[in-house]
C-alpha positions as CSV (number, residue, x, y, z in Angstrom):
1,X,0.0,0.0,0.0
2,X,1.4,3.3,-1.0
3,X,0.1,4.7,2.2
4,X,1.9,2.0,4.4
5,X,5.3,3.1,2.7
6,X,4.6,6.7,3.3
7,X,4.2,6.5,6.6
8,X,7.3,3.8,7.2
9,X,9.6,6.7,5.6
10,X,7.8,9.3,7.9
11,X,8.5,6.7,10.7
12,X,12.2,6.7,9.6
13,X,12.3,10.5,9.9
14,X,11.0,10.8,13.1
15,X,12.8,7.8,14.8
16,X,13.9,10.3,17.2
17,X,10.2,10.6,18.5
18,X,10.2,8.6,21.7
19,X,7.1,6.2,22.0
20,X,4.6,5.5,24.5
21,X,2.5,2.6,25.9
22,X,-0.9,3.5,25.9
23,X,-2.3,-0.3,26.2
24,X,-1.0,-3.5,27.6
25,X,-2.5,-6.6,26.2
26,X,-0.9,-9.9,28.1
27,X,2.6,-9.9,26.9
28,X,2.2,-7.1,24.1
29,X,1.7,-3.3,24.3
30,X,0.3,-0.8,21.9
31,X,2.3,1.9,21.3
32,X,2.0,5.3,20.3
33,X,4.1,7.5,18.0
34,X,2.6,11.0,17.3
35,X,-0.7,10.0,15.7
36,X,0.1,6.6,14.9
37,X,0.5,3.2,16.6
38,X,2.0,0.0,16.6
39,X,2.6,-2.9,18.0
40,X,5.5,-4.5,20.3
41,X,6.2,-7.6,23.0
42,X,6.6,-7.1,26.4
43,X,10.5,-7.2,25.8
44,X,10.1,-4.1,23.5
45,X,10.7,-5.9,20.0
46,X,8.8,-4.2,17.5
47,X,5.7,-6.7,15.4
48,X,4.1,-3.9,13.8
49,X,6.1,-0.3,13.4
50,X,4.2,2.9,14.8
51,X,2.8,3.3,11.6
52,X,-1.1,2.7,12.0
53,X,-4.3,4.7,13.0
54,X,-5.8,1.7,15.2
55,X,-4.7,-1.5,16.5
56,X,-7.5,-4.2,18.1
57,X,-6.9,-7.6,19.3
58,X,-9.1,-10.5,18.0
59,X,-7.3,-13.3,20.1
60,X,-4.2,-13.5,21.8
61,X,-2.3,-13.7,18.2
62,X,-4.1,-12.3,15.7
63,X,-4.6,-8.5,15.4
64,X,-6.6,-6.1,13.5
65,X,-5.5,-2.7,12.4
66,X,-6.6,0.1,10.5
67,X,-4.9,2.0,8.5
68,X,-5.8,5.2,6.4
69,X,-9.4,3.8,6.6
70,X,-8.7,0.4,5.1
71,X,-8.6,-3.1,7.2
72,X,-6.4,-5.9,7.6
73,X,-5.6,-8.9,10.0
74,X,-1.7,-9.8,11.2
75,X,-0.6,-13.2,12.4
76,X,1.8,-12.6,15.5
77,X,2.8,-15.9,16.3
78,X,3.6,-16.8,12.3
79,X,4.9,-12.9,11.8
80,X,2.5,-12.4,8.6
81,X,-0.5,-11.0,6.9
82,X,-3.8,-12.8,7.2
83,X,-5.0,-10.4,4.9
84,X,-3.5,-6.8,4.2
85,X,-5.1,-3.7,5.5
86,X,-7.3,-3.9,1.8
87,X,-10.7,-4.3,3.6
88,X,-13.3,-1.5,4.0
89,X,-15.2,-3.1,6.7
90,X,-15.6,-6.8,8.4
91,X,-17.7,-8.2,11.0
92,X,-16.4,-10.5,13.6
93,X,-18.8,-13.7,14.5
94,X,-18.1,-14.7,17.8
95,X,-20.1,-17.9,17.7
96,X,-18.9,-19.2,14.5
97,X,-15.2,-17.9,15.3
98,X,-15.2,-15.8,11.7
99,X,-14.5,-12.6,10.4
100,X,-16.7,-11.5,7.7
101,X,-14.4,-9.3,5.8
102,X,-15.8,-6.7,2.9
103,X,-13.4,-5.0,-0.4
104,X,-14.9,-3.0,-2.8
105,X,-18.4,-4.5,-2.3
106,X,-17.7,-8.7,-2.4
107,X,-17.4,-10.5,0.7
108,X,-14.4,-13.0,1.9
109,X,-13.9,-15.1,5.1
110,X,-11.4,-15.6,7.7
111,X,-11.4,-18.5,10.1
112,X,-10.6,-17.2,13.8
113,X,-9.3,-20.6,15.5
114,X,-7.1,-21.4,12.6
115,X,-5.4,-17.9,11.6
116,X,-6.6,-18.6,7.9
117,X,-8.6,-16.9,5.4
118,X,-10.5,-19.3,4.0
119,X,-12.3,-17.5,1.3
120,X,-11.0,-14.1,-0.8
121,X,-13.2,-11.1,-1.0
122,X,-14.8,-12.0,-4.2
123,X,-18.9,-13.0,-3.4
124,X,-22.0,-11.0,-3.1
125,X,-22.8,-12.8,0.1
126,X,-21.2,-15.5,2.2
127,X,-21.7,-18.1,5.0
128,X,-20.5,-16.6,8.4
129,X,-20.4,-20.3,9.7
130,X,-16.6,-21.1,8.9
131,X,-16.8,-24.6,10.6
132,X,-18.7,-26.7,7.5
133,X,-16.9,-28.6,5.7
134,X,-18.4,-26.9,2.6
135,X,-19.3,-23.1,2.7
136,X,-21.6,-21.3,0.7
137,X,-21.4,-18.5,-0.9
138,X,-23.6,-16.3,-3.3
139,X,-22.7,-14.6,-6.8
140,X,-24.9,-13.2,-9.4
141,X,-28.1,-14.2,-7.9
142,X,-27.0,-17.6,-7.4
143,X,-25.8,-20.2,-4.8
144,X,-22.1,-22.1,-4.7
145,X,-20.4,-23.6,-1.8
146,X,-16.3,-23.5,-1.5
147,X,-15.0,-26.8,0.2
148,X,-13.0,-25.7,3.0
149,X,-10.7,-27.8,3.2
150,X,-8.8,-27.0,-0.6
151,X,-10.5,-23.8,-1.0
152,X,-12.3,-25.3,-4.4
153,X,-15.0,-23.6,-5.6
154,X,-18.2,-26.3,-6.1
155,X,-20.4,-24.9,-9.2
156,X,-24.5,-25.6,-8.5
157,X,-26.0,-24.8,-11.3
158,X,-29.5,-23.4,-10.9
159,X,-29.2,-23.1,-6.7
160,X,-31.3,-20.2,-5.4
161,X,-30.7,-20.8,-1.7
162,X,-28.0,-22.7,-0.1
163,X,-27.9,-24.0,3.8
164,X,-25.3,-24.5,6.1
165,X,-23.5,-27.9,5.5
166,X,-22.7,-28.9,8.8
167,X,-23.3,-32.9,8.7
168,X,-20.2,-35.5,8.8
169,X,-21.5,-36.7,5.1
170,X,-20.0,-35.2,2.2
171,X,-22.9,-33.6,1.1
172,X,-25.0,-30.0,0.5
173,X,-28.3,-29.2,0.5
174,X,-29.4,-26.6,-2.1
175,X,-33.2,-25.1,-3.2
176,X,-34.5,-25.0,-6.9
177,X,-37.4,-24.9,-8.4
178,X,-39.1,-24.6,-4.7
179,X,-37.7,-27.8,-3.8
180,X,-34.2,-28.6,-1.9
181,X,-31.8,-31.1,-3.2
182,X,-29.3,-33.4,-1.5
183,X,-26.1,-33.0,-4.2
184,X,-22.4,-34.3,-4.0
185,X,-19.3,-32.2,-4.7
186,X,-20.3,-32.4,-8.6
187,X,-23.8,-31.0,-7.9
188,X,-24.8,-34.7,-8.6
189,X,-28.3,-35.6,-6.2
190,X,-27.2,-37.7,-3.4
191,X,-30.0,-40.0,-3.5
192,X,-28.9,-42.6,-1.5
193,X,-26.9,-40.7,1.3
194,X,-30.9,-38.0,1.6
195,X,-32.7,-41.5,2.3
196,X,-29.8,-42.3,5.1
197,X,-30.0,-38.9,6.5
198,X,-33.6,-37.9,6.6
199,X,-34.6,-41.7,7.8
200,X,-31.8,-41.1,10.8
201,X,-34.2,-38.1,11.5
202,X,-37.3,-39.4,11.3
203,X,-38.7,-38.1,7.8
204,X,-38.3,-34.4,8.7
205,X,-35.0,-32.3,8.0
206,X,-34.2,-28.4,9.6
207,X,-31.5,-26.4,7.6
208,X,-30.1,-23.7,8.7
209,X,-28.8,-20.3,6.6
210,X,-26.5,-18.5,9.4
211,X,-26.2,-15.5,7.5
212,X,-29.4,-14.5,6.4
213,X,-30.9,-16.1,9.6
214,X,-33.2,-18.5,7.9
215,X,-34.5,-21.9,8.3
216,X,-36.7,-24.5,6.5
217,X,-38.1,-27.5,7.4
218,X,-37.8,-30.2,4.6
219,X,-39.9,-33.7,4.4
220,X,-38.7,-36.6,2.5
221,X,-39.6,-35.5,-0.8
222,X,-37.3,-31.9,-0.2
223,X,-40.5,-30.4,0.1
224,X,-40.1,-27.0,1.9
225,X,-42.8,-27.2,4.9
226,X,-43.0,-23.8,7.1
């Protein structure tokens, strides 16, 4: 960022500016430099230079600053950026350990618990529950999911809502046409593993849409119920 390098040459003009601690957070401190601050362990070496409007901590490792009005996530422990301060906004989801972040419009994902961003800034909308094994996400008007473990994007064709997959089979349940379909990673129906899952729950099915907050009941047949 050209702003990130313009301030790193004003830091190296002003090194003469002595610091101070304005916040001690376990074994780091926030420091302050003039306007700016940074970041720096308790034995005063420096993880982030005095360069940066605002600095939060998300968990005891991974930080969020701002800078120049712009967002962006730093791993301590592994010394790098999650993301560069690129984001506009994010939202942090404490119960599904996620940060919802937001660039120019298109929505990306960061798992909290594993210091990764699972999915870039690219989507419309997206899942805020990063522990499925497959996440959905929405583009155009229409549903996808990304399998979280390789980051591949799985193409469903013709999928105008998309639920939470968060069953040990290796399967997703998408709506169209009014009805919701059990499909495989190639968008294939599942047949087989619907019949297993709805009979281990007695003919009746609730999925869940964490984002948008939204449920539906299914019966055997996909049929939406409520």
């Amino acid at each position: 960022m050209r702003c990130i390098e313009e301030r790193k040459k004003w830091l190296d003009s002003h090194f003469f500016i002595k610091s101070e601690v304005v916040q001690c957070l376990k074994n780091l401190k926030i420091e302050r430099r003039k306007d700016f601050v940074g970041l720096s362990s308790i034995n005063d070496k420096v993880i982030l230079p005095t360069i940066f409007d605002d600095i939060t901590l998300v968990d005891s490792t991974l930080v969020c600053v701002c800078v120049d009005g712009k967002f962006g996530f730093y791993d301590i422990l592994l010394d790098k950026w999650i993301v560069e301060p690129l984001c506009d906004s994010y939202s942090i989801n404490d119960f599904y350990g996620s940060i919802d972040i937001i660039q120019n419009g298109k929505h990306g994902l960061i798992d909290i618990e594993d210091h990764r961003i699972l999915i870039s800034a690219c989507y419309d909308k997206i899942s805020t529950n990063s522990k499925c094994r497959y996440i959905w996400v929405k583009k155009d008007g229409f549903y996808h999911y990304i399998k979280r473990s390789t980051a591949e994007k799985l193409i469903m064709p013709g999928a105008m809502e998309a639920y939470d997959s968060n069953m040990d089979e290796n399967v997703m349940f998408i709506r169209k046409n009014g009805i919701v379909e059990c499909v495989d990673e190639k968008g294939y129906l599942a047949t087989n593993t619907f019949r297993r899952i709805m009979k281990r729950n007695h003919g009746r099915l609730k999925l869940f849409n964490s984002q948008e907050h939204r449920f539906v009941v299914i019966d055997i047949y996909g049929r939406i119920l409520n």
